[in-house]
TIGU-100733 format. One line per 10 residues: for each residue x, y, z of C-alpha. Coordinates in steps of 0.05 Angstrom, whole numbers, plus 5000, padded with zeros to 4 digits. Example, Ala and Ser with C-alpha at 12.3 -4.5 7.8 and 13.67 -1.06 7.14 Angstrom:
<semis>
5246:4910:5156 ~ 5273:4979:5143
</semis>
This chain:
<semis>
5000:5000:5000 ~ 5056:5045:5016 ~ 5074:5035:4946 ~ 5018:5056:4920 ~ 5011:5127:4954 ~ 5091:5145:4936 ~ 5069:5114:4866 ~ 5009:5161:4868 ~ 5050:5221:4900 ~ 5085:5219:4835
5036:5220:4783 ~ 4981:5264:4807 ~ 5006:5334:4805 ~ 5006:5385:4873 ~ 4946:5421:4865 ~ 4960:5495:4838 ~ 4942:5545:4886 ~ 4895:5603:4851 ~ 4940:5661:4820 ~ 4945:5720:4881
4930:5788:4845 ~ 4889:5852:4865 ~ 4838:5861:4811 ~ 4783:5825:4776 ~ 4841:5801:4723 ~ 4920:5786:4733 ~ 4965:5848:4720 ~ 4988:5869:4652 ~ 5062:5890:4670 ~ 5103:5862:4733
5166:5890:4709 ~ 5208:5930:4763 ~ 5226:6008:4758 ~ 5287:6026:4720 ~ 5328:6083:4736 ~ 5287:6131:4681 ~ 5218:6111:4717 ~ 5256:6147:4785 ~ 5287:6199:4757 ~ 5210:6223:4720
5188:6203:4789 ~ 5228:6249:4827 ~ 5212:6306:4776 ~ 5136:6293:4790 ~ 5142:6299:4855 ~ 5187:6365:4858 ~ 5129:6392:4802 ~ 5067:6370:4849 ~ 5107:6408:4908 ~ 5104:6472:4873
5023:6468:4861 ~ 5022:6474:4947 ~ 4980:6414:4949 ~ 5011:6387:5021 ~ 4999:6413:5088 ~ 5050:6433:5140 ~ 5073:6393:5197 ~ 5027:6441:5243 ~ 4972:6447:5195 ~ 4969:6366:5190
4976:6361:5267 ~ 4920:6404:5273 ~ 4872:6367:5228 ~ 4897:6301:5263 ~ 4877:6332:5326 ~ 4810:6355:5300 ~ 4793:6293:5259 ~ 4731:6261:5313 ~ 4764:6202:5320 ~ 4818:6225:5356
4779:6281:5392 ~ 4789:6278:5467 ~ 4750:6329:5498 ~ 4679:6308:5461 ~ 4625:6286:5522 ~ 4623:6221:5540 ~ 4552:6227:5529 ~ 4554:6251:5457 ~ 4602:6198:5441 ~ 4554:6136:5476
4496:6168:5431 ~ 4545:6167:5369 ~ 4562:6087:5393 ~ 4621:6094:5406 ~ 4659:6089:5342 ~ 4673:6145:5297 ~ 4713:6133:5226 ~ 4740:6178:5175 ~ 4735:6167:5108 ~ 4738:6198:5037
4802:6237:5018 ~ 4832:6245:5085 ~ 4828:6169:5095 ~ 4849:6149:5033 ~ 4909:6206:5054 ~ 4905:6249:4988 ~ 4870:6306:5025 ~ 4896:6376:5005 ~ 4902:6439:5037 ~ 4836:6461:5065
4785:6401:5048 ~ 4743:6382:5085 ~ 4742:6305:5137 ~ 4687:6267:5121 ~ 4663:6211:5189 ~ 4623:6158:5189 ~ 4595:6151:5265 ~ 4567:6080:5278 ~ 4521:6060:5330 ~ 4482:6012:5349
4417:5987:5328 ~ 4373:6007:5387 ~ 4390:6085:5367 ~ 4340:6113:5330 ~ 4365:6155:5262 ~ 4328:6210:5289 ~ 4370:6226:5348 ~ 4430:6237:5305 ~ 4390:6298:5279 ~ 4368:6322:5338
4392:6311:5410 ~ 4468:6294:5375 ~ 4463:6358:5336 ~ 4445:6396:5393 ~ 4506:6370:5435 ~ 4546:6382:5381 ~ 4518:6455:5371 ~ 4539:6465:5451 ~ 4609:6459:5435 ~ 4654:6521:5432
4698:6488:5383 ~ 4640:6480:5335 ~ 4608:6532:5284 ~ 4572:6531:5226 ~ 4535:6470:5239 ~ 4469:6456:5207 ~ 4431:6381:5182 ~ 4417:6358:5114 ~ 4369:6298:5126 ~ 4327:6301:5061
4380:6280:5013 ~ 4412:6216:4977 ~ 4461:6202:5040 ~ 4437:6256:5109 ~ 4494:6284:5141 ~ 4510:6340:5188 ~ 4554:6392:5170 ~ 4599:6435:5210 ~ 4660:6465:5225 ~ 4711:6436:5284
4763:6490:5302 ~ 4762:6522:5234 ~ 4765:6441:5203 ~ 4708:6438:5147 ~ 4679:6358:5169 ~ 4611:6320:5141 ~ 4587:6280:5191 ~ 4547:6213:5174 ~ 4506:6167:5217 ~ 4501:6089:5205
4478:6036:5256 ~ 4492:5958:5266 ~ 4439:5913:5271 ~ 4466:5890:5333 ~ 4458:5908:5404 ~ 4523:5942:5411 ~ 4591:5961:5368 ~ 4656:5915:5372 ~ 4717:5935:5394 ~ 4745:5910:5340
4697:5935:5286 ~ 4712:5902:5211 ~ 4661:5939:5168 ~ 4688:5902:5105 ~ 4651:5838:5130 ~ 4572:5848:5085 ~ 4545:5810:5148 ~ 4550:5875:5170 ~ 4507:5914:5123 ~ 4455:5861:5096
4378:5879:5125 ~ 4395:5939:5142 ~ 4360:6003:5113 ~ 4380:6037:5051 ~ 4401:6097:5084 ~ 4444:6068:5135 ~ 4476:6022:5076 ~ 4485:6092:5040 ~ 4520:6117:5102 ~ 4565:6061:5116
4593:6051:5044 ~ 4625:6115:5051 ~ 4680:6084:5096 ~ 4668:6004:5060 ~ 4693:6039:4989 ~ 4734:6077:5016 ~ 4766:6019:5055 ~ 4764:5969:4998 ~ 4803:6018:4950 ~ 4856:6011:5006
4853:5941:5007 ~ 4853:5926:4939 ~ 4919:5969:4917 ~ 4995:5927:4917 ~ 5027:5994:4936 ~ 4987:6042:4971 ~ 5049:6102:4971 ~ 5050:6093:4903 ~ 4969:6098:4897 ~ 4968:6163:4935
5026:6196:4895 ~ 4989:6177:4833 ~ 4920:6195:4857 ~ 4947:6261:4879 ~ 4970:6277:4806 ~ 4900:6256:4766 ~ 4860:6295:4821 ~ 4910:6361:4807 ~ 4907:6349:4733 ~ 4822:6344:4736
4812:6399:4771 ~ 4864:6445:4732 ~ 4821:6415:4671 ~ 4763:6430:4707 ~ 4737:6356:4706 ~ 4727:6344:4777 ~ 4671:6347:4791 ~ 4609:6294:4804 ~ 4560:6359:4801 ~ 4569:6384:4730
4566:6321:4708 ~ 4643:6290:4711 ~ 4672:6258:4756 ~ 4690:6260:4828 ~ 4742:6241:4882 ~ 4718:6166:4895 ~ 4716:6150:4818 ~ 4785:6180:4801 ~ 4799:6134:4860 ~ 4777:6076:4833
4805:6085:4767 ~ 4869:6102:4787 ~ 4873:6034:4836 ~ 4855:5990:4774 ~ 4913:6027:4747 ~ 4962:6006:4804 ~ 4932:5933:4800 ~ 4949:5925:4728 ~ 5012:5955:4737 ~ 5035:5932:4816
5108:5948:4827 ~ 5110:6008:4775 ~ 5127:6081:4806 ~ 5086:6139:4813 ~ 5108:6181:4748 ~ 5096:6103:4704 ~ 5024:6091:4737 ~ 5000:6165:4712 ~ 5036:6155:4636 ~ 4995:6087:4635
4930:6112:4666 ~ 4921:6155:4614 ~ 4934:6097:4559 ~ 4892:6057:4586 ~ 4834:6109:4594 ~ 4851:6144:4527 ~ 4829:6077:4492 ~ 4784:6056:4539 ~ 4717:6031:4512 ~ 4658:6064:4550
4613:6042:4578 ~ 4645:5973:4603 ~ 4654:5974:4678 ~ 4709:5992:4712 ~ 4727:5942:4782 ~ 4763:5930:4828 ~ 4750:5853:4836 ~ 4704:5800:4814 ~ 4631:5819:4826 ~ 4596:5764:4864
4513:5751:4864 ~ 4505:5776:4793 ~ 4428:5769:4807 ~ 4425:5818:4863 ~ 4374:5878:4834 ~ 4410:5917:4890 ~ 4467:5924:4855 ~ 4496:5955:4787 ~ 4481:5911:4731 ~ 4457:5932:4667
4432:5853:4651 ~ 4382:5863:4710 ~ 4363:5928:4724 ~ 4342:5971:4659 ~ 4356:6036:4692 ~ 4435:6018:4689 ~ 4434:6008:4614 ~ 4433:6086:4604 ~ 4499:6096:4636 ~ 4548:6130:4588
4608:6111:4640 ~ 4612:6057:4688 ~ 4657:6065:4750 ~ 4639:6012:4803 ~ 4647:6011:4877 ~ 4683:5952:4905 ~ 4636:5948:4968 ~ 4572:5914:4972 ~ 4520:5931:4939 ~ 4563:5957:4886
4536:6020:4853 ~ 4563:6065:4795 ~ 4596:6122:4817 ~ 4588:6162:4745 ~ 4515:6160:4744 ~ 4511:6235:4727 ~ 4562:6232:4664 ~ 4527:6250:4599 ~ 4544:6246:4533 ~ 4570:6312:4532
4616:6309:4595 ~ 4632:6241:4567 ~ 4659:6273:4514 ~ 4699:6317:4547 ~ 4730:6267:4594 ~ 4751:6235:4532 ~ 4787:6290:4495 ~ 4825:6313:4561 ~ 4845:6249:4572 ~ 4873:6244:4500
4902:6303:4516 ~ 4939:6278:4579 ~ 4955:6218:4530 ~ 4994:6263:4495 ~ 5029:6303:4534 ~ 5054:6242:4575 ~ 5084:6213:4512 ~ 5120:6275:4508 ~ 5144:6275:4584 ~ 5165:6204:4561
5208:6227:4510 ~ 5238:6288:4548 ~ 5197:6329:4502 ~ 5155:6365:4562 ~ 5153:6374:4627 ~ 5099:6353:4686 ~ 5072:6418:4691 ~ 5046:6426:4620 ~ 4996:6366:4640 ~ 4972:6422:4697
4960:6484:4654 ~ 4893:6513:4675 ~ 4847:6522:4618 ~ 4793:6578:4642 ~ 4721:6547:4642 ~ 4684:6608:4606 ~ 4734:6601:4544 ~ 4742:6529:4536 ~ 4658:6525:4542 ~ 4612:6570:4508
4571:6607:4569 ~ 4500:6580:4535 ~ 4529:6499:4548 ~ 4546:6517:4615 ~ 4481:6553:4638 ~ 4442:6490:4595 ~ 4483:6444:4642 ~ 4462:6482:4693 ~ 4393:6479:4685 ~ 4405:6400:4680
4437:6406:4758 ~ 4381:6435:4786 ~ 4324:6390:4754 ~ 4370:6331:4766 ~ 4351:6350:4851 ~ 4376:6304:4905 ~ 4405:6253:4849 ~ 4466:6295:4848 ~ 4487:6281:4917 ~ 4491:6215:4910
4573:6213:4907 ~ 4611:6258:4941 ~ 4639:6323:4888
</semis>
């Protein structure tokens, strides 16, 4: 018998374990940096410090210290009727924030709290702070959130609660378990952190993600494309499609992941989906998918969130804004080639390009018109 298993040991193969990649498909390039892809790296960076995009050491400090989460002198009694756990997301968690923005928390509770105390006792204890000014509620809209300012830091506050009888220490949003029965607007409020948590998780180099990040979100809003309001395209989808980026290319540098993310986009064929991994339950009406839900089939782009239920973050593009996504990312196509070739430097990708010349004034108030019948559907991602 003992013949038989070293006999068998040696015919049947070891079973292959599963390729280990970050995206919904293996990577494109693995190759390593050569000394070029550092030097145009270095260059980048000296060119984004010049736009002022960083804070200080004191001016960081003093958003650390005002971020909630770290917040020391908040009543114990406001922070039991938060539940205890308070979680930034957005920009300053995915740490591309820039001078000035604002912190967007999630506070979590648990599910004996009733929504409505958020708005109302909460928001008065909140309002009783010295720190605090300019505070005011938003409930009727796509994801309700309290808005204030916390020693002169700008912060959106959203509520979501557990369906649980109290929150873990050791609180692992990421898990669905956490999210399924709950209500829409609590799922809303929670996927704020989830995608923003999942981007994080799904990158090979996250230094390399933010560097990167940091340069599309300068170039779109020198171009005057970021924004989810007038119809383009805002932080959490130039998020995601610069992390598909790093996944197809994991151990490239900063400078090489911006040259390739606009290849890849300047060819890109819209509307098929951008992800971040391998959607599971297809069938789910709750989330984006064009062969169930008709409503999705009228997307002109198609920028998924990696957290359940995943939704399109570009629901507002149109054909029109489509269109201009396209031509400035053919533009950044070209003038990367040219950075490539030592035939330009970083800073021509940030020339500014004044709105009122590059857009006759009559598109721009007929886009405006479309913002304001479009109502709370515009706040469904944040600008």
């Amino acid at each position: 018998s003992s013949s038989k298993i070293t006999f068998l040991q040696q015919t049947c193969p070891a079973p292959v374990e599963p390729p280990k990649w970050f995206g919904p498909t293996g990577p494109i390039c693995e190759d390593f940096p050569e000394e070029e892809d550092l030097i145009l790296t270095r260059k980048l960076a000296k060119t984004l410090q010049s736009y002022d995009i960083y804070e200080s050491k004191q001016e960081l400090k003093h958003r650390y210290d005002a971020d909630f989460s770290h917040v020391t002198n908040v009543p114990e009694v406001v922070k039991a009727k938060v539940g205890g756990k308070v979680l930034p997301f957005g920009s300053y968690h995915l740490g591309v924030d820039s001078k000035g923005a604002d912190i967007d928390a999630l506070c979590v509770g648990p599910g004996f709290l009733d929504r409505k105390d958020f708005f109302t006792s909460f928001f008065e204890k909140l309002k009783a702070q010295e720190e605090v000014k300019d505070i005011r509620a938003i409930e009727q809209t796509y994801v309700p959130v309290i808005k204030l300012t916390y020693e002169g830091i700008e912060m959106d506050l959203v509520f979501g609660r557990l369906a649980q009888r109290s929150v873990p220490e050791k609180l692992n949003l990421l898990d669905d378990r956490y999210v399924l029965g709950l209500d829409k607007r609590c799922i809303r409020s929670l996927n704020g952190y989830r995608v923003t948590e999942e981007i994080l998780q799904h990158v090979p180099n996250v230094h390399n993600f933010r560097i990167a990040l940091r340069v599309i979100k300068l170039w779109a809003k020198q171009r005057n494309i970021y924004s989810n309001l007038l119809g383009f395209l805002g932080g959490v989808s130039w998020a995601i499609l610069v992390a598909r980026i790093c996944q197809m290319y994991p151990n490239a540098t900063p400078a090489t992941l911006v040259i390739k993310f606009f290849k890849v986009y300047s060819t890109w064929v819209w509307p098929f989906p951008v992800h971040l991994h391998r959607v599971k339950n297809r069938l789910d009406p709750n989330m984006w998918n064009p062969n169930v839900n008709p409503s999705d089939r009228c997307h002109q782009m198609a920028i998924i969130t990696p957290a359940y239920p995943q939704q399109n973050t570009s629901v507002n593009v149109s054909r029109s804004t489509l269109a201009v996504l396209t031509k400035e990312i053919k533009r950044g196509h070209a003038i990367a080639q040219k950075i490539q070739q030592k035939e330009a430097n970083w800073s021509k990708l940030f020339e500014k390009q004044d709105f009122f010349d590059k857009y006759q004034l009559q598109g721009f108030l007929s886009c405006l018109t479309l913002v304001l019948s479009c109502g709370s559907k515009l706040t469904r991602f944040k600008v």
